[in-house]
C-alpha positions as CSV (number, residue, x, y, z in Angstrom):
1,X,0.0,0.0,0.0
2,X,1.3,3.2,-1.0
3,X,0.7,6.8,0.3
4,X,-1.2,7.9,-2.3
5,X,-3.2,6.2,-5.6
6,X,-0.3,8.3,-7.6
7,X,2.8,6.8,-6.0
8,X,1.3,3.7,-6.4
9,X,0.4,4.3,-9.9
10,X,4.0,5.7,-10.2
11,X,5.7,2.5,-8.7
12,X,3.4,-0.4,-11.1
13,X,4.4,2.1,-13.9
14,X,7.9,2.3,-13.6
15,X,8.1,-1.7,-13.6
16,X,5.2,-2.5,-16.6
17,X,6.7,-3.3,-20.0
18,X,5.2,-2.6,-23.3
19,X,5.1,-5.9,-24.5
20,X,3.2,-7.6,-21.1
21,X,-0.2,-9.2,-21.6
22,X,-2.4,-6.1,-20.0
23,X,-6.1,-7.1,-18.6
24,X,-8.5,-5.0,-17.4
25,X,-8.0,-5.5,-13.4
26,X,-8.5,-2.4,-11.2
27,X,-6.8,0.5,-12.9
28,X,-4.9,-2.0,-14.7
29,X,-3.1,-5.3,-14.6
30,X,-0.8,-7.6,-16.6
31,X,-1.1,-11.1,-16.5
32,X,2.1,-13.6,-17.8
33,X,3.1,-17.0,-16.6
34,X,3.1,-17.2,-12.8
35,X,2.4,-13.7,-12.5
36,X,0.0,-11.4,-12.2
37,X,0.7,-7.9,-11.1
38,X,-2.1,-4.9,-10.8
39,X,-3.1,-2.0,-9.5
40,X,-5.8,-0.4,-7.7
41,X,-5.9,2.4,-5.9
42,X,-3.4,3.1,-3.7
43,X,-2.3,-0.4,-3.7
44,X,0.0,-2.3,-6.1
45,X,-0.5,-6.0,-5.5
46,X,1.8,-8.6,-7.0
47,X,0.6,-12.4,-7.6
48,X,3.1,-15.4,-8.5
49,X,3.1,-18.6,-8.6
50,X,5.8,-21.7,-9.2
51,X,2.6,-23.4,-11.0
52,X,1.8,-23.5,-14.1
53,X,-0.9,-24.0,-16.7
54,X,-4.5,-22.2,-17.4
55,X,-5.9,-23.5,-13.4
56,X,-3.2,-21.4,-11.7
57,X,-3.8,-18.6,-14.1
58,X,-7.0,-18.4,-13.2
59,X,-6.6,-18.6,-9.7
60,X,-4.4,-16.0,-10.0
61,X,-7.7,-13.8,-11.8
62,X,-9.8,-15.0,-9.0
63,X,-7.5,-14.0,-6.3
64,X,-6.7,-10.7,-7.6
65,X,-10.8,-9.9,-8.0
66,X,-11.6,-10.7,-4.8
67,X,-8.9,-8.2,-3.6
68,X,-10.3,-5.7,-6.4
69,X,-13.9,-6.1,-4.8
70,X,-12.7,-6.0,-0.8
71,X,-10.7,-3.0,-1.1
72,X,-12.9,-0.6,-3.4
73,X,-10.6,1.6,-4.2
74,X,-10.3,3.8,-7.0
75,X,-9.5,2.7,-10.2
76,X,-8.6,5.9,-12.7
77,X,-4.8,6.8,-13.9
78,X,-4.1,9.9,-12.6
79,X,-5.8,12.8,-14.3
80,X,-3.3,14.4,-15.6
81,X,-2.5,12.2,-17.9
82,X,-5.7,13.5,-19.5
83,X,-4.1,16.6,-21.0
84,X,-1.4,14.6,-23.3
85,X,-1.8,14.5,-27.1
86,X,-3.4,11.1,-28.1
87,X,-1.3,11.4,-31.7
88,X,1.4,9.2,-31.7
89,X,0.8,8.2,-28.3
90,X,2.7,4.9,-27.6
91,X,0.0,2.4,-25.3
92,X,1.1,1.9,-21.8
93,X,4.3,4.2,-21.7
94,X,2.5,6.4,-19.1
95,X,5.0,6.7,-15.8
96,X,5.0,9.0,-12.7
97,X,8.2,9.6,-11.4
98,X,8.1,10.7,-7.7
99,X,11.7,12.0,-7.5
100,X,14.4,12.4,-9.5
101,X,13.7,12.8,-12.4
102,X,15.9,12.8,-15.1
103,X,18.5,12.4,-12.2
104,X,17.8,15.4,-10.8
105,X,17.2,15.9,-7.0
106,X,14.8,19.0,-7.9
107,X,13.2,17.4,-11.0
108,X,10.1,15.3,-8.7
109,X,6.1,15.0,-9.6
110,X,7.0,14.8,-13.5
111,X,4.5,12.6,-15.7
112,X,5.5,10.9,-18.9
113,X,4.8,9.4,-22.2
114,X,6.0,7.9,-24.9
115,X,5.6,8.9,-28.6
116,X,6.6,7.4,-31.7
117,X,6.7,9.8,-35.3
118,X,9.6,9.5,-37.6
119,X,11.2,9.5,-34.2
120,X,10.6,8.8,-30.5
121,X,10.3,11.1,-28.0
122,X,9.1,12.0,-25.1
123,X,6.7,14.6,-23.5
124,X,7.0,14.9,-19.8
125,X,5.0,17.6,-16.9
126,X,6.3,18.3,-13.9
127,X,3.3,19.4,-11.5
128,X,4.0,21.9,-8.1
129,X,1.7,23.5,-6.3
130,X,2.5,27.3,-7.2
131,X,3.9,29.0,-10.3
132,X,6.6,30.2,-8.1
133,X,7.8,26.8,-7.7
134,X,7.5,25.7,-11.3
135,X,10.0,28.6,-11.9
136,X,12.5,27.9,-9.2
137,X,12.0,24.3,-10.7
138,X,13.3,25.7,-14.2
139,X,16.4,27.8,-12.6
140,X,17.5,25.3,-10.5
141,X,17.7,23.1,-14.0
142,X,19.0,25.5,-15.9
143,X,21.7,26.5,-13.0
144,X,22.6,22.5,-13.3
145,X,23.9,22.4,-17.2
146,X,26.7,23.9,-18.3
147,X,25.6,27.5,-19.7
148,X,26.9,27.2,-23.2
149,X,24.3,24.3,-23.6
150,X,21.1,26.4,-23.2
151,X,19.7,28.1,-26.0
152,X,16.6,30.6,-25.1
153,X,13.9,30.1,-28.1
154,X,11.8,32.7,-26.9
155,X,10.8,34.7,-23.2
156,X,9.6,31.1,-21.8
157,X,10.9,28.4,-24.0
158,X,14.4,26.9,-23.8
159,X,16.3,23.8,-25.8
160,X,19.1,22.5,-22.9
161,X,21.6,20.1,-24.9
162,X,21.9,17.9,-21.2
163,X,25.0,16.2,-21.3
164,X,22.9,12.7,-19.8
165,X,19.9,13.0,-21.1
166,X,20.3,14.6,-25.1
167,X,18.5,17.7,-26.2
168,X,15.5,19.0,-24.0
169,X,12.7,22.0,-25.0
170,X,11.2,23.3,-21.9
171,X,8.9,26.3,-20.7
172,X,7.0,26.6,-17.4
173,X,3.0,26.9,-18.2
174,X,1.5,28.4,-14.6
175,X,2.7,25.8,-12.1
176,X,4.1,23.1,-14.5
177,X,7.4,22.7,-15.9
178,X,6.6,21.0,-19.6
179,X,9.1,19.7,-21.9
180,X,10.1,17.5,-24.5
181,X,12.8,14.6,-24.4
């Protein structure tokens, strides 16, 4: 059980794959030999099993519903997500990372996603609870990377070539830090 239906969200997202068998369990679930994982709520239950074969499969499904049904929690991803393009959207790339991110100690509440065009990227938001803090956010970033890798494209907008992570657009909108990976 985590603190919030976000960090748990934020954990089951950071370990999901791509490529897993998804099912529609809570807010969601995968299902693969010997293990089922889900989440729902604030909780992020994990199912395994040494057997095999469709009966401890579905034992697994059973298991995992009762839980679904004793707990009643809620089961939406987190509403942010909401506001990300659906073009080119890559299914089941969304992540919450808590802290960290990017590898930065000031980078934390920043939501993902994949997209694929002639090339992949990504398109992250970083949510605070003030505009102030959004721009401190920003500073504290651009303070971070060397000074001759940050380009200003216009009064808000910046492109950081970021020596670990590759080039970076960026601009604070109100209290969220928005970029492009």
């Amino acid at each position: 059980r985590h603190d919030s239906d976000l960090d748990a969200f934020g954990m089951y997202s950071q370990e999901r794959d791509t490529g897993y068998n998804f099912i529609q369990l809570g807010v969601q679930g995968y299902l693969q030999q010997g293990v089922l994982n889900f989440l729902t709520g604030s909780y992020y239950i994990k199912l395994s099993t040494y057997q095999k074969g469709s009966k401890a499969q579905e034992s697994m499904l059973t298991i995992s519903r009762a839980f679904t049904t004793h707990l009643k929690q809620n089961n939406t991803t987190p509403k942010l997500f909401q506001v990300f393009p659906g073009e080119g959207k890559c299914s089941n790339t969304e992540q919450y990372v808590a802290h960290n991110f990017l590898g930065y100690s000031f980078l934390n509440s920043a939501y993902t996603v994949l997209y694929k065009d002639s090339s992949a990227f990504k398109i992250f938001v970083i949510e605070t609870t003030m505009p102030e803090k959004a721009t401190t956010m920003l500073s504290e970033y651009l303070n971070a990377v060397p000074k001759k890798a940050v380009t200003k494209l216009t009064a808000e907008k910046y492109e950081i070539l970021d020596p670990h992570i590759g080039v970076i657009e960026l601009q604070v909108l109100s209290r969220y830090v928005c970029g492009i990976i």
